[in-house]
C-alpha positions as a printed Julia matrix, in Angstrom:
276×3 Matrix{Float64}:
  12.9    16.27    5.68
  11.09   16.46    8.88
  13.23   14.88   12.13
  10.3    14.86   14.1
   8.53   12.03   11.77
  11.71   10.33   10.72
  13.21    9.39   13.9
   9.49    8.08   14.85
   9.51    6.12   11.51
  12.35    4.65   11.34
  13.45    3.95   15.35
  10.19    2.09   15.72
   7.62   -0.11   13.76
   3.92    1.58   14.29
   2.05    0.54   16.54
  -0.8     1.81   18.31
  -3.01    2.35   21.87
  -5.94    3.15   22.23
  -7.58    4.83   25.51
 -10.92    6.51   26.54
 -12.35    7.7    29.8
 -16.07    6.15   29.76
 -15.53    2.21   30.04
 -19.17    2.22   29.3
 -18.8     4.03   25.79
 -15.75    1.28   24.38
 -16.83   -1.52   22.08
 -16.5    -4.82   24.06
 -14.76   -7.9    22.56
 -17.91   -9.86   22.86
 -19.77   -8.22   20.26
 -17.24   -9.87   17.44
 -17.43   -6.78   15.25
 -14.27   -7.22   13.36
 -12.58   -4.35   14.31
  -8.93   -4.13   14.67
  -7.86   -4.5    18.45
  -4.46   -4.83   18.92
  -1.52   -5.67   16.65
   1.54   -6.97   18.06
   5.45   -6.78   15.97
   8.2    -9.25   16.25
  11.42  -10.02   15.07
  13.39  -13.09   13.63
  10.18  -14.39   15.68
  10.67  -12.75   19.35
   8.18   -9.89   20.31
  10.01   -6.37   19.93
   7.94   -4.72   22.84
   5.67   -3.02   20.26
   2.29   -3.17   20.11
  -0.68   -1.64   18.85
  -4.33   -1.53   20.87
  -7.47    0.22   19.57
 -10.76    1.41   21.78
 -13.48    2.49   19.49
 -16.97    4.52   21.05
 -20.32    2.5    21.07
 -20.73    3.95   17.74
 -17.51    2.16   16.45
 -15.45    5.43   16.01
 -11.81    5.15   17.15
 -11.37    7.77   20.44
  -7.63    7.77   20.9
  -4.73    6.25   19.53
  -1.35    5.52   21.07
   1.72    4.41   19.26
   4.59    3.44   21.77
   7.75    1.59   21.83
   8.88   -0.18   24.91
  10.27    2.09   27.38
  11.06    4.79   24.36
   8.29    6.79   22.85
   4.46    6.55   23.44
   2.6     9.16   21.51
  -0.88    9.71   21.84
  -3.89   11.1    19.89
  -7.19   11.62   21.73
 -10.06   12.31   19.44
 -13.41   14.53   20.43
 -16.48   14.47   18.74
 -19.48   16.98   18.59
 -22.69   15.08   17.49
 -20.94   13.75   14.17
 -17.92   15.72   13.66
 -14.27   15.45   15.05
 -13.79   18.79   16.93
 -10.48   18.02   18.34
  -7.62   16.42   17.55
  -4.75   16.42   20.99
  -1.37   14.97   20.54
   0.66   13.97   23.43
   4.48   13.04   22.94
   6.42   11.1    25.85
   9.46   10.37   25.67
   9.71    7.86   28.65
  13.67    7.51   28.98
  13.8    11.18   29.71
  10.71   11.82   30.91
   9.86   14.94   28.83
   6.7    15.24   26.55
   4.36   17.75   24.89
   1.31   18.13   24.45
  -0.54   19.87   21.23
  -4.33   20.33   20.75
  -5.73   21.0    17.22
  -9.1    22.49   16.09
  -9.94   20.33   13.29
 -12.42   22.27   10.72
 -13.67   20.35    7.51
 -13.79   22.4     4.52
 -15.79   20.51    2.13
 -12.51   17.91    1.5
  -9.95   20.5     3.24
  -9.55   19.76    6.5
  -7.66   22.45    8.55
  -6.1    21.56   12.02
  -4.87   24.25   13.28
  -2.97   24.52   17.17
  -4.78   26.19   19.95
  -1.38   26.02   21.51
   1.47   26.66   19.59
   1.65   27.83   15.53
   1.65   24.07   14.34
  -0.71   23.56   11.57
  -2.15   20.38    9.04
  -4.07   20.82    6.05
  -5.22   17.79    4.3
  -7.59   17.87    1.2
  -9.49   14.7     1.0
 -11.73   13.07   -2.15
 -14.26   10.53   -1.06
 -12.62    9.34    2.25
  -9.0     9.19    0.72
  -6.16   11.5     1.56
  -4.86   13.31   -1.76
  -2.19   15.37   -0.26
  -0.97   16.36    3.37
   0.85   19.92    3.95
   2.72   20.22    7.53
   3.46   23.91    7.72
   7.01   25.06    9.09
   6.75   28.38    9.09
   3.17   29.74    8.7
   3.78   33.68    8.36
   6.49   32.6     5.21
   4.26   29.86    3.81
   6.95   27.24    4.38
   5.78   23.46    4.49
   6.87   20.31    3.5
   3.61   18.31    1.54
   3.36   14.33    0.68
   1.07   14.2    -2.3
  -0.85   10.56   -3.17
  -1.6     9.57   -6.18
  -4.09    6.8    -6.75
  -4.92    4.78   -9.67
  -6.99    1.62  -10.33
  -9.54    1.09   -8.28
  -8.43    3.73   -5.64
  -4.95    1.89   -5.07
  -1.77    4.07   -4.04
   0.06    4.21   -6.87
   3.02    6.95   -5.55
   3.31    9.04   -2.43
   5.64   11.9    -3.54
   7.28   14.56   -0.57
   8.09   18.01   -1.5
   9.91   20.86    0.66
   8.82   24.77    0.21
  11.49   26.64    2.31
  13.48   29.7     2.22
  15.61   27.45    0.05
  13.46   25.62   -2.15
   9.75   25.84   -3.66
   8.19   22.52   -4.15
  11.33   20.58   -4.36
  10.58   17.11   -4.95
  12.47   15.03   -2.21
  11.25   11.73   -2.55
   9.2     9.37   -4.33
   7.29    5.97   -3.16
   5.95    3.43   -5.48
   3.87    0.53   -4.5
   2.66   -2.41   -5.95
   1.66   -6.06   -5.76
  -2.07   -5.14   -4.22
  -4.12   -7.8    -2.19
  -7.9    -7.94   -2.69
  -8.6   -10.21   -0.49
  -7.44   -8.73    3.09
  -8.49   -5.03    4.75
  -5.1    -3.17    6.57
  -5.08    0.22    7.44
  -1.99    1.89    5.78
  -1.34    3.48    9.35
  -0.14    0.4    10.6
   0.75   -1.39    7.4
   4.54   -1.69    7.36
   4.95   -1.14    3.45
   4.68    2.41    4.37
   7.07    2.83    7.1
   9.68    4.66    5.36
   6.98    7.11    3.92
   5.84    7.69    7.23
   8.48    9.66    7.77
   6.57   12.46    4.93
   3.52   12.42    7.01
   1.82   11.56   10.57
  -0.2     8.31    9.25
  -2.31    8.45   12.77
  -3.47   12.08   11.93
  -5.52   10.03    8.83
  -6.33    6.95   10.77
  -7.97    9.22   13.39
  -9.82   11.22   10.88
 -10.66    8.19    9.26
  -9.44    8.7     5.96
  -7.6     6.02    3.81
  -4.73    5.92    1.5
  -5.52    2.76   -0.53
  -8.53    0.78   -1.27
  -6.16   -2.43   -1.26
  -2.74   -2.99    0.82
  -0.01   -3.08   -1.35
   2.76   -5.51   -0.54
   5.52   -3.98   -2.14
   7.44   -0.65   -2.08
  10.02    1.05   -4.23
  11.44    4.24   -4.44
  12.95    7.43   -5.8
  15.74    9.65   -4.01
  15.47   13.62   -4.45
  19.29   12.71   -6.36
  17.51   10.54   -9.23
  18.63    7.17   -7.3
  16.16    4.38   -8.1
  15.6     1.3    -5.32
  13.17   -1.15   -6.94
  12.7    -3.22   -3.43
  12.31   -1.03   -0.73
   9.78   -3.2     1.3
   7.86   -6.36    0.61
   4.96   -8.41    2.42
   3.02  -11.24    2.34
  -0.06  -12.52    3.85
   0.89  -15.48    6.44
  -2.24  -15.85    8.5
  -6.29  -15.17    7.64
  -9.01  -16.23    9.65
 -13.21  -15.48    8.63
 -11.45  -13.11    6.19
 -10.14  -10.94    9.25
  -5.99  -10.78    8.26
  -4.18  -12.21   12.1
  -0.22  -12.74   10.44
   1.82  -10.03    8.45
   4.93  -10.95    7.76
   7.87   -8.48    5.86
  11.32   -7.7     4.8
  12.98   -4.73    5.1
  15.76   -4.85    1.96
  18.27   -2.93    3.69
  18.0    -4.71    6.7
  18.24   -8.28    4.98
  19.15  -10.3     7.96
  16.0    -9.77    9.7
  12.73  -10.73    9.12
   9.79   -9.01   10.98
   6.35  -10.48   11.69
   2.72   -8.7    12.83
  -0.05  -10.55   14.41
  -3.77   -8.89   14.67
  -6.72   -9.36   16.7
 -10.23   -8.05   16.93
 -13.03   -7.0    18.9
């Protein structure tokens, strides 16, 4: 399984930051357009020093997104558009306690529901294929001139709901080994949440860069599921992984997320949203 996503995953709840160079291109806060803003995490009901803060273009299309924790981590993804397509995709990593970073820049190239993003500067490459804005698999190559890649595959049912997210490894070692398996469950109609920064996916994060989508503007589910279980590449079944409810909604815009995490069971975590 990938370290790179893991330790990102699991050492910090997502959260994102959103930047852009034109003040005069950002949505303002007085228009009241219901798009997400900023989202703000919490524990045992004390803010964690993560937050999340999105900048969208006059024509409401998100421009960058940063995801940072505290004095940790802050990685950013700055998206450029060419009349109506995403040209670019740039990824900057910083780790701020040691002051290294990186910085990657993808070519992103839509296939008719493939969408290649290939590295200008190094050999990383993403290929997603896509149905009707939804993301039905992810591939993160390894090892391009061997064909290695690790893949998260979703499958959807009912009305375009996540039913499993499933991770499988093609190395030198394995072809399409299934390594894990997410289930999810216990949908709410009534409330929009991005799966990028709904925690029920955290620990599948870890199978795929959920900002890569959000910036693309694809979706995983229609409806936020509020539970999570899973399956282990050894057969082991954990029937509560994750589970959520709704604490707060206001003019059907959702402002309080709470969840548990079961193998963390003496802490409860909290988000609170707000909007442009």
């Amino acid at each position: 399984m990938k370290n790179k996503y893991l330790i990102l995953s699991l050492l910090a709840i997502l959260c994102l930051e959103l930047s852009c160079s034109n003040d005069d291109d950002r949505v303002t806060s007085s228009e009241q357009l219901g798009l997400l803003k900023k989202v703000e995490g919490y524990l045992n009901g004390d803010p964690i020093e993560e937050t999340t803060e999105l900048v969208y273009d006059e024509r409401q299309r998100i421009i960058s997104i940063k995801f940072s924790q505290g004095n940790f981590l802050s990685k950013t993804y700055d998206v450029n558009y060419v009349d109506d397509e995403i040209s670019t995709l740039s990824i900057t990593v910083n780790f701020l306690n040691t002051g290294t970073n990186s910085v990657e820049v993808y070519d992103v190239d839509d296939q008719n529901g493939q969408i290649v993003l290939t590295s200008t500067t190094s050999e990383d490459k993403y290929v997603l294929t896509t149905s009707d804005g939804y993301i039905d698999s992810f591939k993160d190559y390894v090892d391009l001139n061997n064909d290695y890649y690790y893949e998260a595959v979703f499958v959807r049912g009912n009305n375009n709901n996540i039913d499993t997210i499933s991770y499988f490894a093609t190395t030198e070692f394995d072809s399409n080994l299934l390594a894990w398996q997410y289930t999810y469950s216990g949908f709410d109609s009534e409330t929009a949440l991005n799966s990028a920064v709904n925690p029920v996916f955290y620990y599948s994060h870890s199978f795929y860069d959920p900002f890569v989508g959000l910036a693309l503007n694809l979706k995983i589910s229609n409806e936020p599921p509020l539970k999570s279980s899973y399956f282990d590449g050894n057969g082991g079944y954990r029937e509560e992984n994750i589970t959520a409810e709704i604490l707060a909604v206001d003019n059907d815009l959702l402002k309080e997320f709470g969840y548990f995490i079961h193998d963390l069971p003496s802490n409860n975590y909290r988000l609170a949203f707000q909007y442009y």
